[in-house]
C-alpha positions, 0 to 999 in steps of 0.5 A, spaced: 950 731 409 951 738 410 952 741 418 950 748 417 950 752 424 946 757 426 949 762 431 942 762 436 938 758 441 932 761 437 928 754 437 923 758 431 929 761 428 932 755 427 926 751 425 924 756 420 931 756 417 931 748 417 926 747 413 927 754 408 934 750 406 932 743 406 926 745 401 931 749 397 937 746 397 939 739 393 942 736 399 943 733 404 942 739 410 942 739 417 941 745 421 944 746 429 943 750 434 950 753 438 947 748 444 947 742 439 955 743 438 955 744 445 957 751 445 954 755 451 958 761 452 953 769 450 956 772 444 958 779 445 956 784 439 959 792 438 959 792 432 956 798 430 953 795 423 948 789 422 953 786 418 959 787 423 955 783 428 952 777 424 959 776 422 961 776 429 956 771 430 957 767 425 964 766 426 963 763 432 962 756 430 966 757 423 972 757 428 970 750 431 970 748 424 963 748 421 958 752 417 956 758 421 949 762 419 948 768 423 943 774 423 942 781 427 936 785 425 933 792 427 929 799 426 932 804 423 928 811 423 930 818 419 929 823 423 933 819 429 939 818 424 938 811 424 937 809 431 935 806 434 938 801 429 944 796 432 940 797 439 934 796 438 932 790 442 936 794 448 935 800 446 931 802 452 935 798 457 928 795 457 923 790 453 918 791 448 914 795 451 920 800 454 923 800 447 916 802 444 915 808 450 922 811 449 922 811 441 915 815 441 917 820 446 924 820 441 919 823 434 915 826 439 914 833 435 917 830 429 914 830 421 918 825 418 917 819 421 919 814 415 923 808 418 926 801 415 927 795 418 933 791 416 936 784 417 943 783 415 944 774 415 952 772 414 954 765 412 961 765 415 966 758 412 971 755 417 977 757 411 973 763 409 974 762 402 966 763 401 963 768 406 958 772 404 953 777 407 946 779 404 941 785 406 934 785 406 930 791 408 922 793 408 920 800 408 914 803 413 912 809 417 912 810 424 905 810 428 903 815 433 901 811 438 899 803 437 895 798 434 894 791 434 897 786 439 900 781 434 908 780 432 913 783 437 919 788 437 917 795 433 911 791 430 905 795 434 907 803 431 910 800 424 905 801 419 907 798 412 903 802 406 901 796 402 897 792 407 895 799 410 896 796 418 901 796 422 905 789 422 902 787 428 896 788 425 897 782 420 897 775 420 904 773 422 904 770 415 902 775 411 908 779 415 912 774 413 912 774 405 914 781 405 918 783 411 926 785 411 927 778 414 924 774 408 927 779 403 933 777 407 932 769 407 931 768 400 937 773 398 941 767 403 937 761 400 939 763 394 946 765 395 947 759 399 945 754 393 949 758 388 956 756 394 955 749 396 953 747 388 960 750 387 964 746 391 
């Protein structure tokens, strides 16, 4: 058996990771939350990239000696220089509503409103012989005002072209297929079969 450990208390999260990895892997696997190995601490994240943070976070339980899995996310904007980026779920100091408020104020007068989402997921070893760190980006526009009430985060004011809606304006399953989450599962599924069969 496989003990992976996903540096979260995300219930969804790690209920969608677990059953991801045990209908693609040919193994054994068992994914754990922090509070399942009994770590209860908040990890503390100044990196300046994705990939930064996802690493901090998932060196958390490679250090207690298992398989940490960790990913950090977020909305980047052209015309703002990439914010709110690493920020962006305290981007207002607020929640969802807050963020949406100031991110339209920010373009505000502005043409370019082209933007993407990323998700960066580390897989960090205890020896740190096979760490790796993969990239899943979904490219959209940003509205001028809300539409749908669906999804969480950005979802209201980004419009993705080929559904002609915005993610919160889609069935959570259809977002799924294409958003920069997705990208980045298959990226590490994938990855991370290629690792454990090599052992």
């Amino acid at each position: 058996m496989i003990k992976l450990v996903l540096a979260s208390r995300n219930k969804k999260k790690i209920e969608e990771l677990r059953k991801l990895l045990s209908s693609e892997l040919n193994k054994d696997v068992s994914v754990l939350s922090l509070d399942d190995i009994g770590y209860h601490n908040d990890i503390e994240e100044h990196g300046t990239t994705f990939e930064e943070n996802a690493i901090t976070k998932a060196s958390v339980p490679a250090k207690l000696g298992y398989i940490g899995i960790a990913d950090d996310s977020g909305l980047c904007v052209d015309a703002l220089k990439g914010a709110p980026g690493v920020y962006s779920a305290r981007y207002s100091g607020g929640d969802d509503e807050d963020n949406n408020d100031l991110l339209l104020k920010e373009l505000d007068g502005k043409d370019n409103r082209n933007a993407k989402y990323v998700c960066t997921m580390a897989c960090v070893f205890p020896d740190h012989q096979k760490d790796f760190v993969v990239r899943g980006e979904c490219y959209g526009k940003i509205l001028t005002e809300r539409h749908g009430d669906g999804g969480f985060g950005y979802d209201p004011l980004f419009y993705y072209e080929p559904f002609g809606k915005t993610f919160a304006e889609v069935e959570l399953s259809k977002k799924n297929e294409v958003s920069h989450r997705a990208v980045a599962i298959k990226q590490f599924v994938k990855k991370l079969k290629q690792v454990l069969n090599d052992k």
